[in-house]
C-alpha positions as CSV (number, residue, x, y, z in Angstrom):
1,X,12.2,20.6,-10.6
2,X,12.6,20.0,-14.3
3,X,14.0,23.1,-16.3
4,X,11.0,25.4,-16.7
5,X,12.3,26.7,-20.1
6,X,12.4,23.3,-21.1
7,X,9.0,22.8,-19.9
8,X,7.6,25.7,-21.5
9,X,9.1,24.6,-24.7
10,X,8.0,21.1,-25.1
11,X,4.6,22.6,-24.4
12,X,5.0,25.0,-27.4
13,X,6.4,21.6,-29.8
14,X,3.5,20.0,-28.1
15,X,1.1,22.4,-29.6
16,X,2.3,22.7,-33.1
17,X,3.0,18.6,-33.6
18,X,-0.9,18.4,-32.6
19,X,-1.6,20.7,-36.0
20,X,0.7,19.0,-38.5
21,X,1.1,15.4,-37.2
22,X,-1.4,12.3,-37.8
23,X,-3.4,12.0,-34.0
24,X,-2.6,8.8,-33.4
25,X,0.9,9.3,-33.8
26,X,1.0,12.5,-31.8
27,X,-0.8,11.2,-29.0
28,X,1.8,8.4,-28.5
29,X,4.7,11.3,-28.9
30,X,2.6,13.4,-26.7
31,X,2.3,10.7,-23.7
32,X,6.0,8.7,-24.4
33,X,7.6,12.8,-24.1
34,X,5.7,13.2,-21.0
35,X,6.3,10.1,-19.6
36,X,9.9,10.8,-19.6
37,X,10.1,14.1,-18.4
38,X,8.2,13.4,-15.6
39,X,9.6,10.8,-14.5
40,X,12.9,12.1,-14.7
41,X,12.2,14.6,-12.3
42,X,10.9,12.5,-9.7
43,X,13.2,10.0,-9.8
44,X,15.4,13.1,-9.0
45,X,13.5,14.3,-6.2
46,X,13.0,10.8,-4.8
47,X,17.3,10.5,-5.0
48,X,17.6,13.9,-3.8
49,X,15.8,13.9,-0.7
50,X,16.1,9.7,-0.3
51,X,11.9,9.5,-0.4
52,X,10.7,6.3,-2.0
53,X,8.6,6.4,-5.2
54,X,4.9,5.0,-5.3
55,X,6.1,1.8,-6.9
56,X,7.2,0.6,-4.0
57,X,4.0,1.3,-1.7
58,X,3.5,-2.4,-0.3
59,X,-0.1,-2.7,-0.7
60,X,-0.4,-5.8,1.3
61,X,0.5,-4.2,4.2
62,X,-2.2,-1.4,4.2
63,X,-5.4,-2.9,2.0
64,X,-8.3,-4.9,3.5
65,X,-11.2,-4.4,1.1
66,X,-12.1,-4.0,-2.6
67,X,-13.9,-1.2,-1.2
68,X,-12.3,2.5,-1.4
69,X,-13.8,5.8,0.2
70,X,-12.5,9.0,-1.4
71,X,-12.6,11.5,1.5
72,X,-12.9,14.9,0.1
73,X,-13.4,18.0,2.2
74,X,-17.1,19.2,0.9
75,X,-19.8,19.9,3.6
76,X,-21.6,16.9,2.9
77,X,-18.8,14.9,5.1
78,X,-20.5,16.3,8.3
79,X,-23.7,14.3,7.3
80,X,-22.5,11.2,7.2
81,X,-24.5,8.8,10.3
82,X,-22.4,7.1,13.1
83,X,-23.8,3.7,11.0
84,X,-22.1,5.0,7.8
85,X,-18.9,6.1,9.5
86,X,-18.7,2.8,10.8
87,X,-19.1,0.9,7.0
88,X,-15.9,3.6,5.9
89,X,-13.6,2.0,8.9
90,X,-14.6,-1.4,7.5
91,X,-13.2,-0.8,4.2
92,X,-10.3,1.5,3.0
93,X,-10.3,4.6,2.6
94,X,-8.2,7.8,1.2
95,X,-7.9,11.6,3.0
96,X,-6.9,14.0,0.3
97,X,-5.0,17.4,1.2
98,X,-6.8,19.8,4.1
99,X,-8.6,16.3,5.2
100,X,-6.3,16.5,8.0
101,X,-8.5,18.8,9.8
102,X,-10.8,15.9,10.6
103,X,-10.5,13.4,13.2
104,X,-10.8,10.5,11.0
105,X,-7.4,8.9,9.8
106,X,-7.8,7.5,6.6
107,X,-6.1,4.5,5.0
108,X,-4.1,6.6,2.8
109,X,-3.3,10.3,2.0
110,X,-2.6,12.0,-1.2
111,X,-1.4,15.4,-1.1
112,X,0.2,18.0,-3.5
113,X,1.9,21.6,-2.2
114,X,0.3,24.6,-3.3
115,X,2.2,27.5,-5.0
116,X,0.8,29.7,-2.0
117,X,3.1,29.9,-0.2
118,X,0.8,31.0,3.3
119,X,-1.2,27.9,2.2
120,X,1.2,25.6,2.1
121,X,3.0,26.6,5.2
122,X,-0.6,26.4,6.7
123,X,-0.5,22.5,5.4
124,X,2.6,21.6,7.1
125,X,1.5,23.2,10.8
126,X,-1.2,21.3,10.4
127,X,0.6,18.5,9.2
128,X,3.0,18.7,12.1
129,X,-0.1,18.9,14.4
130,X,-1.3,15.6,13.8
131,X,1.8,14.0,12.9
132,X,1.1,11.8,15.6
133,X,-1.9,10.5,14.3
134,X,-0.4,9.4,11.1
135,X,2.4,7.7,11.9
136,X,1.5,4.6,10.4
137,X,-0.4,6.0,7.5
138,X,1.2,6.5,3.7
139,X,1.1,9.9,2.2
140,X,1.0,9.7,-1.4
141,X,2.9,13.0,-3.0
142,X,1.8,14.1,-6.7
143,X,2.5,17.2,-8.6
144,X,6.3,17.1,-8.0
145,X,6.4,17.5,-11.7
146,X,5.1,21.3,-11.6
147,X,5.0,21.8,-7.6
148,X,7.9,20.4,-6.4
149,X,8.1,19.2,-2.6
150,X,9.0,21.2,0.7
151,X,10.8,18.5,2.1
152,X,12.6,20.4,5.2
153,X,8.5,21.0,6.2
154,X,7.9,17.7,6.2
155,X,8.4,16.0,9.9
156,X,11.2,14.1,10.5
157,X,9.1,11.0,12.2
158,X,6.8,10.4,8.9
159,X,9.7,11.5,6.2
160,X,9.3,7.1,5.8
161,X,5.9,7.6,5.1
162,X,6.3,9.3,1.9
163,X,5.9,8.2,-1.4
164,X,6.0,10.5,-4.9
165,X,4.1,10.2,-7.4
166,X,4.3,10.0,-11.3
167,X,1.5,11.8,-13.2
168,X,1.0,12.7,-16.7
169,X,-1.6,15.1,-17.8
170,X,-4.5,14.0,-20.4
171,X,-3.9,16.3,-23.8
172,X,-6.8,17.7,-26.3
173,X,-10.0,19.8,-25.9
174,X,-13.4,19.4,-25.5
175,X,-13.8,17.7,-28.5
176,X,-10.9,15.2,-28.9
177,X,-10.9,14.6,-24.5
178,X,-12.3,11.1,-24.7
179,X,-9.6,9.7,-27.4
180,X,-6.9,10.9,-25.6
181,X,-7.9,9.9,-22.3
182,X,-8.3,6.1,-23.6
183,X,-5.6,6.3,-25.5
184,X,-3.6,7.5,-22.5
185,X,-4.9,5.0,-20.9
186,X,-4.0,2.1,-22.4
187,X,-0.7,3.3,-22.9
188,X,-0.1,3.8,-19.1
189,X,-1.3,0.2,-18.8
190,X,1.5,-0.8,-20.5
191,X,4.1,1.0,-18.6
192,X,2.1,0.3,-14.7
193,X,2.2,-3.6,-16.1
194,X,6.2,-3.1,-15.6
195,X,5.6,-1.7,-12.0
196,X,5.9,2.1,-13.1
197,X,2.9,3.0,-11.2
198,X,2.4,6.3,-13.7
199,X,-1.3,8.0,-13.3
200,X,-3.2,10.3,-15.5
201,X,-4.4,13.5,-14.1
202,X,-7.1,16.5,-15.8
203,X,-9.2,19.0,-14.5
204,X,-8.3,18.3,-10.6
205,X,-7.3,15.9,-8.3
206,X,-10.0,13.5,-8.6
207,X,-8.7,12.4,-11.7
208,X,-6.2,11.3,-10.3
209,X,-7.3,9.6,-7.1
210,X,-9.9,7.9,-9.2
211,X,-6.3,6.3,-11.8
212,X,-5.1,5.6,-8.3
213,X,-7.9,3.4,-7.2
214,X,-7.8,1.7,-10.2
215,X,-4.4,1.2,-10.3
216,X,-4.4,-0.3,-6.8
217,X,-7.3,-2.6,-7.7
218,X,-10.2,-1.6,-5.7
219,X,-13.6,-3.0,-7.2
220,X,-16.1,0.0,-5.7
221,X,-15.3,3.8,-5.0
222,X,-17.1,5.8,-3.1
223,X,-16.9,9.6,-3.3
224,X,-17.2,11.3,-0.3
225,X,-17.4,15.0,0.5
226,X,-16.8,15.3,-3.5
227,X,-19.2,17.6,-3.5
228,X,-18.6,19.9,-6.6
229,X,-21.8,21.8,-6.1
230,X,-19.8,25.1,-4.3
231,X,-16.4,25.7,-2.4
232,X,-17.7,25.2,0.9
233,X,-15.6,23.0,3.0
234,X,-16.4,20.6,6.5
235,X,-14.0,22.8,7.7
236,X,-15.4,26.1,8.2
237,X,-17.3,24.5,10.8
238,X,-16.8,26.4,14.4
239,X,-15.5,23.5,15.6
240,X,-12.6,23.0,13.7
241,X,-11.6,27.3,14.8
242,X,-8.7,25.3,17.4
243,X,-6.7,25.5,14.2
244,X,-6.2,27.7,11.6
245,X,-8.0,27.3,8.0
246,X,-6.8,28.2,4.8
247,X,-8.8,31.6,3.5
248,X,-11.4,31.0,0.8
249,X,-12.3,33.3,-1.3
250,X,-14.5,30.8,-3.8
251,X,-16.7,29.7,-0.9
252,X,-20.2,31.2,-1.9
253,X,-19.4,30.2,-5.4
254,X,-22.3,27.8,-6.9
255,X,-20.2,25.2,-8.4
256,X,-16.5,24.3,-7.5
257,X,-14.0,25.8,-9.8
258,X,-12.3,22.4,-10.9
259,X,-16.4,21.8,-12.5
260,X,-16.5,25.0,-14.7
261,X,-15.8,24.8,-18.5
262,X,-13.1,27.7,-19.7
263,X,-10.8,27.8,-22.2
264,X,-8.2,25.5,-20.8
265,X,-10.5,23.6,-18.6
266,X,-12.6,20.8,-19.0
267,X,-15.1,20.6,-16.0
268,X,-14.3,17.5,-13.8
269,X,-17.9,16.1,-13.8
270,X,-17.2,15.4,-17.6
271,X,-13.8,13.9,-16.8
272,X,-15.4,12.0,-14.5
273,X,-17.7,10.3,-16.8
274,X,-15.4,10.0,-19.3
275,X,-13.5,7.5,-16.9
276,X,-16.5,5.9,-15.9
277,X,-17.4,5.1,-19.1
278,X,-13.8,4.1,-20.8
279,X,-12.1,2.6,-17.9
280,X,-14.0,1.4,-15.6
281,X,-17.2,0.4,-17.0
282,X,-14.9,-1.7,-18.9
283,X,-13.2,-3.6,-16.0
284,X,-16.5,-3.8,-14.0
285,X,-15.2,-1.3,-11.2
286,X,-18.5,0.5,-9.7
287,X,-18.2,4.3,-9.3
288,X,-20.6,5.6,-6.5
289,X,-21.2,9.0,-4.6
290,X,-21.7,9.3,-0.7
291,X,-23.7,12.0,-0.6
292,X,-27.0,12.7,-3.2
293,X,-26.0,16.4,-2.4
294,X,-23.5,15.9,-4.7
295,X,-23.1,17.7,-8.0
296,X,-22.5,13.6,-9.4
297,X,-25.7,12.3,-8.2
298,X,-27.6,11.0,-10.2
299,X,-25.3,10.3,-12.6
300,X,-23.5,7.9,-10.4
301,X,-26.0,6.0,-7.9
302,X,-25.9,6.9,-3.8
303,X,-23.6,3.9,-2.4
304,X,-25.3,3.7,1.2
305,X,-28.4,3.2,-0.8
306,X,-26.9,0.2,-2.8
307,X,-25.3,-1.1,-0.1
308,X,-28.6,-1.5,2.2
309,X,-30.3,-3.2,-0.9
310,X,-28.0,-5.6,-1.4
């Protein structure tokens, strides 16, 4: 992966240009640097290891609906009804890192390694467990930028499946979030328009799956098993004891560690809305949740609900 030293660096410049600089013209250093070095290094990966990159993910050949379910592994999955399971299979829909445990193959995948090691050797059994299953499906790779990829774990039969991802991290605190993330924004527009398919990212992954659905043009996302209220998973289920589960120690905490406010964290809810209210109110792409047990609702209405009313 890129040079860490070099990393660490531009993140020290990064700091003190955002003190002495005018804001608009540090966030378009900020994003232009990043954009660059991370892009770099996954063009290197993707030559390296001969993977594709996620500009050239034919969507025509997977997408059947303006419709995307976000399958996340909260509890709230296991009560979804037969009747709502079967709306998901009419639409598309996206499995994100241990969904693999469940039965249900999603349209796509997104996926990032872990830096635990145990974890992410755990991923790749499993991975190899079901590769079967997923033969025909696209795994979407981010955080090669900071995680890198284990491609030798990676099974032969779906190394043609793979495509990595570009990211670029939204800058600023609490209180100067919202102008970076638009600014951002618009700024990645400008770059995706020329098929660069690069994605903003804070807080957690949802960030970035929610840029991702945007960026592949769905019209309504649904977020399910985004549950946010704890670290409980579908997974700890008895059930799913055939294989093994990654250890948790966060799973009697009340509210999901990407969700709490700390020093270098904003919590994911408020990223959430941010997005809502910048980028997709604006281009009339409806944000739901699939569970009311989720730490989202009310904010963002129930879809079954809207869906039976309509």
């Amino acid at each position: 992966m890129f040079n860490i030293k070099v990393r660490k660096l531009y993140k020290r410049l990064s700091f003190i240009l955002n003190k002495i600089l005018p804001k608009n013209i540090y966030i378009y250093i900020f994003y232009y640097c990043s954009y660059v070095i991370n892009s770099f290094t996954v063009i290197r990966a993707a030559k390296k290891y001969g993977l594709k990159r996620l500009k050239h993910l034919a969507l025509k050949d997977y997408k059947k609906s303006d419709t995307l379910f976000i399958l996340g592994s909260g509890k709230s999955i296991e009560d979804l009804t037969p009747a709502q399971w079967a709306m998901i299979k009419e639409n598309d829909s996206l499995g994100l890192n241990f969904w693999l445990y469940h039965e249900f193959v999603p349209t796509f995948y997104v996926y990032e390694e872990s830096l635990n090691v145990e974890r992410n050797n755990l991923f790749y059994k499993l991975l190899r467990q079901k590769q079967d299953m997923y033969k025909d499906t696209p795994f979407i790779v981010k955080d090669i930028e900071y995680k890198g990829i284990t491609f030798d774990s990676i099974p032969s039969e779906l190394t043609k499946n793979i495509y990595l991802s570009t990211e670029m991290v939204v800058f600023g605190g609490k209180i100067d979030f919202s102008r970076f993330l638009y600014r951002g924004y618009l700024l990645l527009s400008k770059f995706n328009k020329r098929n660069k398919n690069v994605l903003l990212k804070r807080s957690g992954s949802l960030s970035y799956l929610l840029f991702l659905a945007e960026n592949f043009g769905y019209r309504n996302i649904v977020l399910c098993g985004i549950d946010l209220i704890n670290s409980d998973y579908f997974y700890y289920n008895p059930k799913y004891s055939v294989y093994s589960v990654p250890d948790n120690k966060m799973k009697v905490q009340n509210r999901h560690l990407t969700d709490v406010e700390t020093k270098g964290n904003i919590p994911i809810s408020t990223v959430v809305t941010n997005i809502n209210e910048q980028v997709f109110k604006r281009k009339g792409i409806n944000l739901f949740v699939g569970s009311k047990d989720s730490a989202l609702f009310p904010m963002f209405d129930c879809y079954f609900d809207y869906d039976q009313n309509r």
